[in-house]
N, C-alpha and C positions, 0 to 999 in steps of 0.2 A: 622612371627614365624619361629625358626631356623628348619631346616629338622634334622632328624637324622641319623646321620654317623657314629653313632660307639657301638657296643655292647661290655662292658669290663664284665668279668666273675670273680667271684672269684673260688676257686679250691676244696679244701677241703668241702665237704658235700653236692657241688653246683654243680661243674661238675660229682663229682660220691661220692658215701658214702663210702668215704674211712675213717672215723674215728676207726670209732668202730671194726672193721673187716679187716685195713690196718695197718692205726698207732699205735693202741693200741697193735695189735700183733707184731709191729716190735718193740715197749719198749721195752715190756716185753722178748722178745728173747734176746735183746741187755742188759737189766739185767741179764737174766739168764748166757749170757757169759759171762759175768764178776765176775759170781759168787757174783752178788748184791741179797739179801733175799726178792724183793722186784715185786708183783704185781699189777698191775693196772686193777681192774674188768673194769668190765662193768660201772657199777655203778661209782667207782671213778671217771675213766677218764671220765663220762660226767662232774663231777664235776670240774676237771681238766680243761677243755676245757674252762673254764671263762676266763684262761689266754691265751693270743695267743705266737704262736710261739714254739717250740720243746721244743731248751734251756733254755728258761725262766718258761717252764712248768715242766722241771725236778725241777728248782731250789725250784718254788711255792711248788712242792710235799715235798721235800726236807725241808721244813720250816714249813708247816702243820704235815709232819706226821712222817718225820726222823727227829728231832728237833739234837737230840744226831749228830746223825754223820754229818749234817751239821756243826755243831758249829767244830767238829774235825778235818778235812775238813781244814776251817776256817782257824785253827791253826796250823795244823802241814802238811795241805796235798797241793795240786794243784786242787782244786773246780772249777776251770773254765776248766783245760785241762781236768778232769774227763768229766764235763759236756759234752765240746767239743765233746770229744775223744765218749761216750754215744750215743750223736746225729751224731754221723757221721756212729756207727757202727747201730744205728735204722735206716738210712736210706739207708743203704745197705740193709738190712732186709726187706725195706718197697719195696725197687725196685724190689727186689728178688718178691717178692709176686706178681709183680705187673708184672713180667714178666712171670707169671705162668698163669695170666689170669682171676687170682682170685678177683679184681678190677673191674668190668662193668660200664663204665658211665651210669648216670640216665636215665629215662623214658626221649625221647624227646630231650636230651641233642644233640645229634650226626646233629639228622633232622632239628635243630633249625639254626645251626651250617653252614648247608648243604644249608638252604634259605638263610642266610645272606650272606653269599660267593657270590650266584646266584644273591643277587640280587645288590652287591657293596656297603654290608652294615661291615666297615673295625670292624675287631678283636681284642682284648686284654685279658688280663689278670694280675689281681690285685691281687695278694695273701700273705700269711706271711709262706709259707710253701718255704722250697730252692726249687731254680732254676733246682736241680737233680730231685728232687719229681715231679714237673708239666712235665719236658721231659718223664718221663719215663710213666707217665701216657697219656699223649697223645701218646706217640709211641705204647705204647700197646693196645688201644682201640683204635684209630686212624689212625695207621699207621706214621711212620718217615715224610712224604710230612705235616703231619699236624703241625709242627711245626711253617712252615712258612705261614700256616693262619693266626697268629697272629701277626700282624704288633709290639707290646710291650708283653713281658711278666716279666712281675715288682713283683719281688718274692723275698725273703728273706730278707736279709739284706742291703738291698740297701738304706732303708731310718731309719732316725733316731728313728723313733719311728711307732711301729706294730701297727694293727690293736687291739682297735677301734678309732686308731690317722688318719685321713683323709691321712697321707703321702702317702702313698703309690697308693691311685689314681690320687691324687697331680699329681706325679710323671710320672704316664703312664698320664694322659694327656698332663703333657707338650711334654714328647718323641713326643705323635702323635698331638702335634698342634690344639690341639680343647679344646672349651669351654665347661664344663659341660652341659651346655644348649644343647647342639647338641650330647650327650651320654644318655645311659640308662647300670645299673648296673645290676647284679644278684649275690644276696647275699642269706646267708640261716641262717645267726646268729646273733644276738643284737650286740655284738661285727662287725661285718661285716657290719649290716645296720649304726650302728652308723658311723663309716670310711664312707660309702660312703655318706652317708647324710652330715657329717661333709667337703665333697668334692662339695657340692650344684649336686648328681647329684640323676636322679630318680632310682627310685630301686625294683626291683622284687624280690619277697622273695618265693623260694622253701625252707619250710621247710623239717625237719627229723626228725629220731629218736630222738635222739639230743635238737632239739633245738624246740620242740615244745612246748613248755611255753615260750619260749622266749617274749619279746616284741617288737614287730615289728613297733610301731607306725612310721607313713611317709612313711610307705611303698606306692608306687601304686600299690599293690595287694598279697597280701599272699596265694600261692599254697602250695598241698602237694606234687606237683610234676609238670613239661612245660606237659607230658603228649603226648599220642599219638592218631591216628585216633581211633584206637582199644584199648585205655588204658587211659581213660580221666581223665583230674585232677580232682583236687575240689579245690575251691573255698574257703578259709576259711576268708577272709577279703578282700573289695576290691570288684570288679566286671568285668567280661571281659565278659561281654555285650553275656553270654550265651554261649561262644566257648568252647569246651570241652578239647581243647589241645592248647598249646601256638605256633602260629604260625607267621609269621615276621609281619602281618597286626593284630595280637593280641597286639606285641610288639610297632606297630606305634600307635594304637588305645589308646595304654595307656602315650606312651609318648607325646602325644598331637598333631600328625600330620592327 
């Protein structure tokens, strides 16, 4: 049996619940300066979130609910440099927030992080959000040294097709040289588990707000949170043999070592 060497993460909702409360408010600031009529509840953007990725989520919005001026767009205008130019000013908005403090990684996320290091179990990350989003959020709950805890961080567009297309852990596994067999994932969206499952690799699912109807089937175990000594998860699918908080021998227990 292979031993386990590597925990890869995805970012968005899994290391900290930055949807609803990070993203959704740097959209919508990034419409408002543009002088776009245009917001995204609460509600929408969970709906939204079916699609991955920024760009490709203005465009879905754009197609569902501005029918008119995408077509116009289309016709007379620059629809991909708006897009761009959209997602580049949202994620100026999102870092700003995110340098404010207003972001906290989840329950458990930090301490999980903090045994894996100790005990040479190597780091990654999988995600469909850019490269500027995951710096900024590890610098700020993390500190700038956390960077280089993670041997890959495989974000945005680097591969051809988002999540829930397995590329992208494809992808950080070849960087780090290992076979599925010898990783475990942590995902928190059907979109997310499918990518990683479609990568043969095992996968933990902290769900959210978000994403709790999802379906999570193939999971090795569905949380509502990794959970602390003092702040215990729960168990919603799955079993982790009574531990109240996910700890690195919760994570070998379930990857089969």
């Amino acid at each position: 049996m292979l031993a386990l060497k590597a925990l890869i993460f995805d970012v968005d909702g899994t290391l900290a619940d930055t949807e609803r409360d990070g993203h959704r408010v740097a959209f919508n600031r990034a419409f408002e300066e543009a002088n776009l009529n245009w917001h995204w509840s609460v509600d929408l953007y969970g709906e939204l979130l079916a699609v991955t990725g920024g760009k490709e989520r203005i465009r879905h919005f754009l197609a569902l609910h501005r029918p008119d001026f995408l077509q116009e767009q289309q016709q007379t205008g620059d629809l991909d440099g708006l897009i761009k130019n959209l997602h580049a000013r949202k994620t100026f908005f999102y870092t700003q927030l995110l340098s404010e403090g207003a972001i906290p990684l989840r329950s458990g996320v930090k301490r999980l992080l903090d045994e894996a290091r100790e005990q040479g179990v190597r780091l990654a990350i999988a995600t469909t959000t850019t490269p500027a989003n995951v710096t900024s959020l590890l610098e700020s709950t993390l500190g700038k040294e956390s960077i280089d805890w993670f041997e890959v961080i495989a974000a945005g567009d680097i591969v051809p097709e988002k999540k829930p297309a397995p590329d992208i852990y494809d992808y950080a596994l070849q960087k780090m040289n290992l076979k599925a067999e010898e990783c475990i994932a942590f995902e928190d969206s059907s979109n997310g588990i499918q990518s990683s499952l479609g990568a043969n690799l095992k996968t933990i699912i902290t769900q959210n707000h978000y994403t709790e109807t999802h379906d999570f089937t193939g999971a090795a175990v569905v949380l509502d949170q990794l959970g602390e000594p003092d702040d215990a998860c729960r168990c919603l699918a799955g079993d982790i043999n009574g531990d109240t908080y996910v700890s690195m021998q919760t994570v070998k227990t379930l990857f089969g070592t």
